[in-house]
N, C-alpha and C positions, 0 to 999 in steps of 0.2 A: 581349748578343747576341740581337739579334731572334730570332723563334722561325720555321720554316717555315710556308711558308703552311697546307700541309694540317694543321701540328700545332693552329695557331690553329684554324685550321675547325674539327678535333676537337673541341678546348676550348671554343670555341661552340657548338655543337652539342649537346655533354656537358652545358654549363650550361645552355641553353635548355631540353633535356629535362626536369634537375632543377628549374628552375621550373616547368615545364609540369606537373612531377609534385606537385609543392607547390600548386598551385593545385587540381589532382584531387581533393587530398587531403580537402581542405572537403566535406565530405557533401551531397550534390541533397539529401535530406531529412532531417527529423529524424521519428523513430519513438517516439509517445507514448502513454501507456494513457488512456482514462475509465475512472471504474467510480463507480457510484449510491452506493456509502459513500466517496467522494470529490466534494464538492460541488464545490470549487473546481475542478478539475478538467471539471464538466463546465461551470460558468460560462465556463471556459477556450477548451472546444471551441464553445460558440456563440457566442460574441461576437468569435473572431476575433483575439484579443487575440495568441496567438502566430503565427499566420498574418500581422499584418501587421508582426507585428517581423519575419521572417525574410524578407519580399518584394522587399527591397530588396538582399539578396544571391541574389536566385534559387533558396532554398532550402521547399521546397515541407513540408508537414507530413501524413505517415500519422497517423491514430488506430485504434487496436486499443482493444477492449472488454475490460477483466478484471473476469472475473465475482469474484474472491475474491485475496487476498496470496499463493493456492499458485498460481494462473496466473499474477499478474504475474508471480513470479518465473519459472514455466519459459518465457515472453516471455524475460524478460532472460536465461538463461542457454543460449536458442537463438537469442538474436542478435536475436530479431525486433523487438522494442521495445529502445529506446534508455534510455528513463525510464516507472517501474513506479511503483503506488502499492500500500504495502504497510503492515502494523501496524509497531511498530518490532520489536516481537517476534519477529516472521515473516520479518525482512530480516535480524534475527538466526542464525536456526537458518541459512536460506538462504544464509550465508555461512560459517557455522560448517561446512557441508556441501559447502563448495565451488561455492558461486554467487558467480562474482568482480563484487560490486555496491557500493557506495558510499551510503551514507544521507547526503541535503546537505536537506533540505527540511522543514520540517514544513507539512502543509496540514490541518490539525484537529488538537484534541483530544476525541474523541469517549468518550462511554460508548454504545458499539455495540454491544456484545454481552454477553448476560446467558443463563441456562438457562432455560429458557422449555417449557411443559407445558400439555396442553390444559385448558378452563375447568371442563371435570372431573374434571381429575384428583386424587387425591389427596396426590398429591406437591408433599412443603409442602417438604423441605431436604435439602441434597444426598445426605444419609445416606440416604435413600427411595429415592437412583437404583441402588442396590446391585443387581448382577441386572436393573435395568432395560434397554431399548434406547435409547439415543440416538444419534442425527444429530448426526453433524458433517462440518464439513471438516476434512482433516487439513491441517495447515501453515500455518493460519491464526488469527487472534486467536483465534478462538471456539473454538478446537481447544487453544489455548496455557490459556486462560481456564480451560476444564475441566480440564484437567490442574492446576488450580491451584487448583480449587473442589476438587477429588476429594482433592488433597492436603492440603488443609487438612482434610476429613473425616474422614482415615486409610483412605481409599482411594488404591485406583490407578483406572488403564484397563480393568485383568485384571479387577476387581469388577464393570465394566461392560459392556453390549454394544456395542461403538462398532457404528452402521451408515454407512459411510464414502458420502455425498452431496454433491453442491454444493449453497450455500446456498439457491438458489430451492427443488430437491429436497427438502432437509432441511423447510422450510417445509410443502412439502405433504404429503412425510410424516407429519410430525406433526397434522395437519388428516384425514388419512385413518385417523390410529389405525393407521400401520404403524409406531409407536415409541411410545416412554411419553414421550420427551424431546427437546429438540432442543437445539444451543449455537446460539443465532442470530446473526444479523448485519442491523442496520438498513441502508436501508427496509424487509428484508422482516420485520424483525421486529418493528416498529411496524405495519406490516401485521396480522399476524398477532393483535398485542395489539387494535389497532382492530377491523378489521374480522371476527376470530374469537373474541375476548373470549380468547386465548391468556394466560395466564399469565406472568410473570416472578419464581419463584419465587424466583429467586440472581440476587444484583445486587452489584457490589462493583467501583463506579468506577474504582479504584486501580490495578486488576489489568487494566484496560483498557490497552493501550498507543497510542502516537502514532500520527497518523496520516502515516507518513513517506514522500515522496517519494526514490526511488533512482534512482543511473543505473549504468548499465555501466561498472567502472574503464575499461574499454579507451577507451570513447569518452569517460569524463570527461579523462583522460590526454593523447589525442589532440587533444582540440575543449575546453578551460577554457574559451576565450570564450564559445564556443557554449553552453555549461551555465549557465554568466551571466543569457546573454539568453532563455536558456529560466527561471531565474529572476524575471527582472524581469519577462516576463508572467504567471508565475504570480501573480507580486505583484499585479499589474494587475487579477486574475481575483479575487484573495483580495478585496483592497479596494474592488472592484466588489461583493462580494455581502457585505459588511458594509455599507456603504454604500445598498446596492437589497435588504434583504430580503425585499419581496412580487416581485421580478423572479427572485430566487435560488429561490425556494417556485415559481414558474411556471417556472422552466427543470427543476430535482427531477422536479415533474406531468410535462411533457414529456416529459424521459427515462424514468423509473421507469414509467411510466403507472400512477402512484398516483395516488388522489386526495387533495385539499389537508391533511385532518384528518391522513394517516398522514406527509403529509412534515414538516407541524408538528411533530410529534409525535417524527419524525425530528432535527428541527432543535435541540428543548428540549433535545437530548442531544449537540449538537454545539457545543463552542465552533472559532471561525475565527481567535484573538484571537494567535494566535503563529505564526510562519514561520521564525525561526531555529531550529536544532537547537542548543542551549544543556547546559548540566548537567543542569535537572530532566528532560531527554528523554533524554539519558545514564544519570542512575540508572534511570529507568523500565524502560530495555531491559536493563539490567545485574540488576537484580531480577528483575525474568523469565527472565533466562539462568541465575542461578543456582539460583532455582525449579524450573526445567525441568530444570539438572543433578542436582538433586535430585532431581526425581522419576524419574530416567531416561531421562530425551527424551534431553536431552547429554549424552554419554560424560564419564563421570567423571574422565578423562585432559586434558581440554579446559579450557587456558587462557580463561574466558569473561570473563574484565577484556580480554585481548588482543585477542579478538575482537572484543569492542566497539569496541576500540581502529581496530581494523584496519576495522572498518564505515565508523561514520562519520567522514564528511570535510568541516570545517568552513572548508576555503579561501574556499567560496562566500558563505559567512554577509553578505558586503557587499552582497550579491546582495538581501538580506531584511531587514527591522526586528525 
């Protein structure tokens, strides 16, 4: 039995809305970070690479600047950025803490941050920072690192004076002798070493973690494709600045406005040679999370295998080599 005409109308109407609302769905933009201890990243934002992937659906690209992995993340956990770059450590605790974020990316592996002291100081090994001040950021590699230097010492934090700064901050504090110590974070702490004859007294590559690209579950859940395609130009970006190294060194200058010796100098400590998130970038964040519950950062209560578990999300990996 045919249906009334108003009822059909309805049912047309109903459906045309739900596509209409389906097509809505698709985001005008997508919302990205830079930040200067992400090369790729800023290869990314010059050259275009994700701007001309997404032209062809009319989907337009914000960049937000994160100074450090404790902004990305309060980007991603207030909505504002879409995809953050962050240590893998730091996208750790930032989930473990209720940042609902996803790790699908590696863009470096860097040795970024090291304890770093001015060129006279006397402080030769961690044990020296006892009572000392140091700069850091909190919620970041450098902040993760120290906590890991100290414990390996048979200190904690309480032995120390944290003086809580952003990393440019931190940098000139220690250059003004408002601290004995700083945790730094390259470029500016190749800066620092260059152009201040700054110290890097504690250095322990290991305890460095990845350099991992995250996105918001909400919008990875909603948009899979779209995080795809937000992959295959980061690929693009990646393999562009292995490919043009004096090009990747003059985009660095450009944004940083360092000059060329400190982004060198920057680069000797970055590798670009991996983009999937695989096992050895699993233990890495899994050793730091239980370091960190060790030493106190994470509640001793906290499943931190599950965490991990629940961070990263490797659907995309096809997305990356």
């Amino acid at each position: 039995m045919p249906l009334p005409f108003s009822r059909r109308l309805f049912l047309a109407a109903a459906l045309a809305s739900g596509f209409a609302g389906a097509a809505a769905a698709q985001p005008k933009e997508v919302r990205i970070d830079f930040a200067t201890y992400n090369p790729v990243s800023l290869v990314l934002k010059d050259k275009g690479f994700l701007e001309k992937e997404l032209a062809k659906d009319g989907i337009a690209v914000r960049w937000v600047q994160s100074l450090g992995s404790n902004k990305a993340l309060e980007f991603l956990s207030a909505g504002s950025i879409d995809f953050g770059s962050t240590a893998g450590a730091a996208a750790l605790v930032g989930r473990i803490n209720g940042n609902p974020i996803k790790s699908i990316y590696v863009y470096s592996r860097p040795e970024w941050t090291a304890l770093v002291t001015g060129k006279d100081s006397s402080i030769a090994k961690v044990e020296d920072l006892k009572g000392k001040r140091v700069a850091v950021t909190r919620g970041t590699d450098p902040h993760i690192f120290l906590v890991r230097a100290l414990q390996d010492a048979k200190l904690t934090e309480k032995d120390v004076k944290l003086v809580l700064l952003q990393h440019p901050d931190g940098r000139t504090a220690l250059e003004r002798g408002d601290v004995d110590a700083w945790a730094g974070l390259d470029p500016l702490m190749a800066a620092a070493e260059v152009e201040g004859g700054a110290k890097l007294f504690y250095r322990n590559a290991g305890a460095n973690t990845w350099g991992i690209l995250n996105v918001s579950e909400a919008f990875a859940k909603e948009n899979p494709a779209l995080v795809t395609r937000v992959l295959k130009a980061y690929e693009e970006a990646r393999a562009y600045a292995l490919a043009n190294p004096a090009e990747l060194r003059k985009i660095l200058v450009a944004y940083t406005k360092l000059p060329e010796p400190v982004i060198e100098r920057q680069l000797e400590r970055t590798e670009l040679t991996h983009s999937a998130i695989g096992q050895a970038q699993i233990d890495t964040i899994l050793a730091a999370g239980l370091a960190l519950q060790q030493a106190g950062v994470i509640a001793t209560g906290t499943d931190v295998r599950a965490a991990v578990d629940a961070l990263v999300d490797r659907r995309f990996a096809t997305a990356s080599r």
